[in-house]
LOTI-67605 format. One line per 2 residues: number of its first residue (from 1); their letters; for each residue y, z, x of C-alpha. Coordinates in nm, 3 decimals. Layout:
<atoms>
NUM> A> Y,Z,X; ...
</atoms>
This chain:
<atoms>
1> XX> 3.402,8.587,-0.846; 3.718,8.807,-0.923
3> XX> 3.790,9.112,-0.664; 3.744,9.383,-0.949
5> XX> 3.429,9.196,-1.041; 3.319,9.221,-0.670
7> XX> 3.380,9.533,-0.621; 3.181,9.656,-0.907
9> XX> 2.890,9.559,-0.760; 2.905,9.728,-0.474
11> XX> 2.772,10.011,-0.576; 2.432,9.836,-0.690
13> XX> 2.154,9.808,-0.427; 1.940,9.656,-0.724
15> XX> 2.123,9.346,-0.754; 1.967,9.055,-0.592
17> XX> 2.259,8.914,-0.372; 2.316,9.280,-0.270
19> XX> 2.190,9.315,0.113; 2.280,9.595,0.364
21> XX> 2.443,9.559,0.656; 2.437,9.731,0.951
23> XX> 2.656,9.689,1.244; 2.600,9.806,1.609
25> XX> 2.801,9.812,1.884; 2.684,9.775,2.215
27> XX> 2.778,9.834,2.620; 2.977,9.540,2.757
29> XX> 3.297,9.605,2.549; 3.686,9.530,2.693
31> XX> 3.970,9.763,2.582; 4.320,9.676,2.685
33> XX> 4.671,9.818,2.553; 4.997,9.699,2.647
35> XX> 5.073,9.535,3.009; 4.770,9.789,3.193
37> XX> 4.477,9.621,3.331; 4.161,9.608,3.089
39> XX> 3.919,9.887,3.008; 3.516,9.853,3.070
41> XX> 3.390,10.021,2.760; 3.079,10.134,2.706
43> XX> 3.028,10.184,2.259; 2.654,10.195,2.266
45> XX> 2.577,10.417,1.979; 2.876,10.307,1.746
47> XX> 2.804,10.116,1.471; 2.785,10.211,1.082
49> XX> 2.613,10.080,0.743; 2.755,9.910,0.468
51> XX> 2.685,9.666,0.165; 2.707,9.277,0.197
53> XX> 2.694,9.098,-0.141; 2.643,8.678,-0.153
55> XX> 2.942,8.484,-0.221; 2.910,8.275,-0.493
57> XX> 3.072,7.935,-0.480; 2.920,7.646,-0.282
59> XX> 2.546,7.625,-0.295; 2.537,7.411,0.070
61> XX> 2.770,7.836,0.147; 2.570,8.125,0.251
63> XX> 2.831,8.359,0.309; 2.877,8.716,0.244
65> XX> 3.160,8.940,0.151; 3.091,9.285,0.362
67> XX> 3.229,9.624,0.312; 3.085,9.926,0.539
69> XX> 3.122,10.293,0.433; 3.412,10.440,0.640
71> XX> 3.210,10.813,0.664; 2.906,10.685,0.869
73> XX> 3.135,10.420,1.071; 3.121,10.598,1.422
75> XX> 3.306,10.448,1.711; 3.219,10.606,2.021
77> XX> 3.551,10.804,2.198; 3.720,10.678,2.535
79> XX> 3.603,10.900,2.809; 3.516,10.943,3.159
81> XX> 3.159,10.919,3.040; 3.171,10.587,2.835
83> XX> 3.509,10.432,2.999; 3.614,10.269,3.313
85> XX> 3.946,10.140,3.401; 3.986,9.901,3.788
87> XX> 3.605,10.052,3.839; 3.711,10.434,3.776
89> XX> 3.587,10.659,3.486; 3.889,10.790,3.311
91> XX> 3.971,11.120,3.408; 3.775,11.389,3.270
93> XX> 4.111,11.567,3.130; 4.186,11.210,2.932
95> XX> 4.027,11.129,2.569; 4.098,10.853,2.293
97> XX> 3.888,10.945,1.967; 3.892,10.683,1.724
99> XX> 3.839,10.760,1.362; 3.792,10.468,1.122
101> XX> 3.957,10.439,0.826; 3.829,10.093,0.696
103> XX> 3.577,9.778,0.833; 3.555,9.482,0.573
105> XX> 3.541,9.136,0.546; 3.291,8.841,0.555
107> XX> 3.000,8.697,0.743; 2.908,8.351,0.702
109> XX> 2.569,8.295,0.802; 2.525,7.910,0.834
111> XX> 2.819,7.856,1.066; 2.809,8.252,1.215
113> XX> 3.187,8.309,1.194; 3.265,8.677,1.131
115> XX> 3.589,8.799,1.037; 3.673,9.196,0.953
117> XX> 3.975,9.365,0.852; 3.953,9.714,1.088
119> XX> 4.188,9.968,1.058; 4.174,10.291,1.235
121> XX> 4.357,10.596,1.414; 4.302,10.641,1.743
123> XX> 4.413,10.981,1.914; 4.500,11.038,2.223
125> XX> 4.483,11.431,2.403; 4.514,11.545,2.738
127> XX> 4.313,11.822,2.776; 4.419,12.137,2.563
129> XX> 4.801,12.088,2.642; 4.862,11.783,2.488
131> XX> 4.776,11.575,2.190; 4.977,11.292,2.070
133> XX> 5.059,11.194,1.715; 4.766,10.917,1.608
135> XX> 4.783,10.561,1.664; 4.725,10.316,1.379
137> XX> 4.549,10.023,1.465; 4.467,9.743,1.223
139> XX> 4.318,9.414,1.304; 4.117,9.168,1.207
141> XX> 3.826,9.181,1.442; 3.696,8.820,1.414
143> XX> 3.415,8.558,1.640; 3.710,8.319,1.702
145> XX> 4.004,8.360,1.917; 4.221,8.640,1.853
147> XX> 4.636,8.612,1.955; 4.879,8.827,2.007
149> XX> 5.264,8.882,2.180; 5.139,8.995,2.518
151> XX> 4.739,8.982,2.456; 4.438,8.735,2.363
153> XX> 4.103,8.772,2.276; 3.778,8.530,2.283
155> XX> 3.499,8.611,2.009; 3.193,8.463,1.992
157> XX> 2.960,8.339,1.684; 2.701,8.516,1.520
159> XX> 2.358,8.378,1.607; 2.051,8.387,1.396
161> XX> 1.921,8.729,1.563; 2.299,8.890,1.443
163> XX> 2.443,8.872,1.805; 2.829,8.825,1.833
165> XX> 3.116,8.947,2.027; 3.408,9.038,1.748
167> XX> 3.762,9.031,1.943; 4.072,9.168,1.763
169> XX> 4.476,9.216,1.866; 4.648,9.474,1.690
171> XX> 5.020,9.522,1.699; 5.045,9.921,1.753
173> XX> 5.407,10.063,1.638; 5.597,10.391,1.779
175> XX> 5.457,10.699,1.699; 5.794,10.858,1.748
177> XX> 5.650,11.062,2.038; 5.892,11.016,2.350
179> XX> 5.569,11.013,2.579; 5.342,10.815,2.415
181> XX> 5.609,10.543,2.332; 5.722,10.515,2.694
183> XX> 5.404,10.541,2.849; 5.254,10.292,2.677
185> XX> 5.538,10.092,2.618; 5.520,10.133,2.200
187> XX> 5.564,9.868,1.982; 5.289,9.663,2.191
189> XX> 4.974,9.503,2.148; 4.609,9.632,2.191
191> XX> 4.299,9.441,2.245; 3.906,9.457,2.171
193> XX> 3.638,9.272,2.267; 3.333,9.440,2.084
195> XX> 2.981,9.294,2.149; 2.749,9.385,1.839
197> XX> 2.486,9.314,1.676; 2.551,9.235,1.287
199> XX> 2.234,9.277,1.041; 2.220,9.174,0.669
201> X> 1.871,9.299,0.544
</atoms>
C-alpha cells in the first residue's frame, strides 16, 4: 500500500484493519542528556491515542503502521515531583515541559518490535526569571538498541499483554542561547528509556 493511500484511511474507524491504539507510559523511566548522570523519571499518566491500520503484504506479517494524534499525546513535565537525579528531586525552581509534536511508526505484533519516529520540544524555565529557547528532540523511540555519539539505549519487545520499554537517542542541536548551549554542552545527545504499555484494540 502507497503512503497517500495509507494515509487516507486514517481517518476511517469503520474499516476493518483500522484498530486504535493507545499508548501509556509508566513509572520506571531513565532520562539522560549530555555527559550528566541519568534521570529517574516518573511519566505515569503520559500516554495518548491514535489509529493503527494492518499492513498489508505478507500473510505469515501482522504488523501495523501507527500514527497517534499529537493534541491528546501528553508527556508528563520534569519536576521535583515526577524527577530524580543521584536520588534528589529536581529543584522545585527547575522544569522541562515537553510538548509533542509527532509519535508514528509501526508495531509488529508477531515478533513485538516497535519502532516510532518522536519528535518534540522540550522547554526548559527556571522559575519566572528564566526560560530558554525550546529544544527539538527527534528520535526514533524503538524495542531494540538505540546508539548514539556519547549515549546508548536498551529497549525491550512488546509482549502479548502490550508491555515494552521503547529507548531512543536524539542528537539535540544549539539553541543559540549562550546558557543553555554551555550548560548542557549543545550539540549533544539525549536519551530515553520509556516503559509503556502499547494497546491495539
Amino acid at each position: 500500500m502507497s503512503r497517500t493511500s495509507l494515509l487516507r484511511t486514517w481517518t476511517s474507524s469503520a474499516h476493518p484493519d483500522v484498530r486504535t491504539a493507545t499508548l501509556r507510559v509508566k513509572e520506571g523511566c531513565l532520562l539522560g542528556v549530555s555527559v550528566y548522570p541519568n534521570f529517574r523519571y516518573n511519566a505515569s499518566g503520559g500516554g495518548g491515542r491514535g489509529k493503527a491500520m494492518l499492513v498489508e503484504g505478507d500473510a505469515k506479517v501482522l504488523a501495523y503502521q501507527v500514527r497517534f494524534d499529537a493534541d491528546e499525546l501528553y508527556i508528563p513535565s520534569l519536576n521535583t515531583q515526577t524527577t530524580k537525579i543521584l536520588g534528589l528531586p529536581l529543584p522545585p525552581f527547575l522544569s522541562i515541559a515537553i510538548e509533542p509534536l509527532s509519535l508514528e511508526g509501526s508495531v509488529d505484533v508477531e515478533t513485538g518490535r516497535v519502532d516510532l519516529d518522536f519528535d518534540a520540544e522540550f522547554k526548559f524555565t527556571m522559575g519566572s526569571f528564566y526560560a530558554a529557547p525550546p529544544l527539538r528532540v527527534t528520535t526514533t523511540l524503538t524495542t531494540e538498541d538505540s546508539q548514539g555519539i556519547l549515549r546508548k539505549g536498551r529497549g525491550k519487545r512488546r509482549n502479548q499483554e502490550g508491555s515494552c520499554k521503547l529507548a531512543g537517542v536524539a542528537r539535540v542541536p544549539k539553541v543559540n542561547d549562550g546558557f543553555l548551549d554551555t550548560f548542557l554542552m549543545l550539540p549533544t545527545d539525549a536519551l530515553a528509556e520509556l516503559e509503556a504499555e502499547l494497546l491495539l484494540d
